[in-house]
C-alpha positions in Angstrom: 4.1 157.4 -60.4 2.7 159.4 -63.4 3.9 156.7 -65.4 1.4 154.5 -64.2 -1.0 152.7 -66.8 -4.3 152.1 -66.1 -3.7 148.4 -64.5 -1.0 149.3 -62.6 -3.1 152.3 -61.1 -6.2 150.3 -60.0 -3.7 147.6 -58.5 -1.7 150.0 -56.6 -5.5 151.9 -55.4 -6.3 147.7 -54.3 -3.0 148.3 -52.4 -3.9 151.4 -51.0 -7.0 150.1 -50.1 -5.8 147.2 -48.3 -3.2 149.0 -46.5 -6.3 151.4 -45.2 -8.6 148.5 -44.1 -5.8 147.0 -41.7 -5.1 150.2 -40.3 -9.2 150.5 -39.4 -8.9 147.0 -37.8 -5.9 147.9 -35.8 -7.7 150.9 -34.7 -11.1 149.1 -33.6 -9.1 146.5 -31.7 -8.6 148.1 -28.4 -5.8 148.1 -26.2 -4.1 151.0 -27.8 -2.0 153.8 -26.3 -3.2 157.4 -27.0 0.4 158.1 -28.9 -0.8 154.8 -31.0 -3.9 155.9 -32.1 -2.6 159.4 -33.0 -0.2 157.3 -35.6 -2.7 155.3 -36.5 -5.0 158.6 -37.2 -2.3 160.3 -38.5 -1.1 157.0 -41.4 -5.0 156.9 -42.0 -5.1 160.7 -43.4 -2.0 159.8 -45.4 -3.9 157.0 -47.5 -7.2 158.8 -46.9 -5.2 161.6 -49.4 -3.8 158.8 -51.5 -6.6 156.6 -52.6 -8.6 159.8 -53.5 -5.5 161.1 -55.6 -5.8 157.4 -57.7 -9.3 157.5 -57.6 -9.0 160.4 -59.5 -6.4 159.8 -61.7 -8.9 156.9 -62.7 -11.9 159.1 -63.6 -13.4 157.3 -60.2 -15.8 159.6 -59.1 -16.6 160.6 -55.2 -18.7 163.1 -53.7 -16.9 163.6 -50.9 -13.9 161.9 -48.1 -16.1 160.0 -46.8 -17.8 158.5 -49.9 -14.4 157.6 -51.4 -13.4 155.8 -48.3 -16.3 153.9 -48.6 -15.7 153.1 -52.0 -11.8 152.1 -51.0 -13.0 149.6 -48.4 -15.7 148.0 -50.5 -12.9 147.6 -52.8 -10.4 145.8 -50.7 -13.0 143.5 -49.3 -13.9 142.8 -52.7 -10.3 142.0 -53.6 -9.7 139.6 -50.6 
């Protein structure tokens, strides 16, 4: 991916972010196994990782996890 452009990075952190705020929904929803939450938990950390790599390779600044999975889901709801 390090041949990215700027464009093509923000879209795919819009992705990224989407991609995070479904698997929050899916989460809060109830009704899951134990072994489903665990993958849940588990593909969140994945993208948690991911969307703070773009973020960076933006110049998107964060102070810490948390703040730059705020920013991520502010940014797919304000891409829906």
């Amino acid at each position: 991916m390090s041949d990215f452009d700027a464009t093509s990075r923000y879209a795919h952190l819009i992705t990224l972010s989407h991609e995070y705020q479904e698997l929050i929904d899916s989460t809060e929803m109830g009704g899951l196994e134990t072994e489903e939450i665990r993958y849940l938990n588990g593909q969140r950390s994945v993208l948690h990782d991911q969307i703070m790599e773009e973020m960076m390779r933006l110049g998107m600044h964060f102070t810490d996890r948390g703040d730059a999975m705020r920013k991520a889901i502010k940014l797919a709801r304000w891409q829906k």
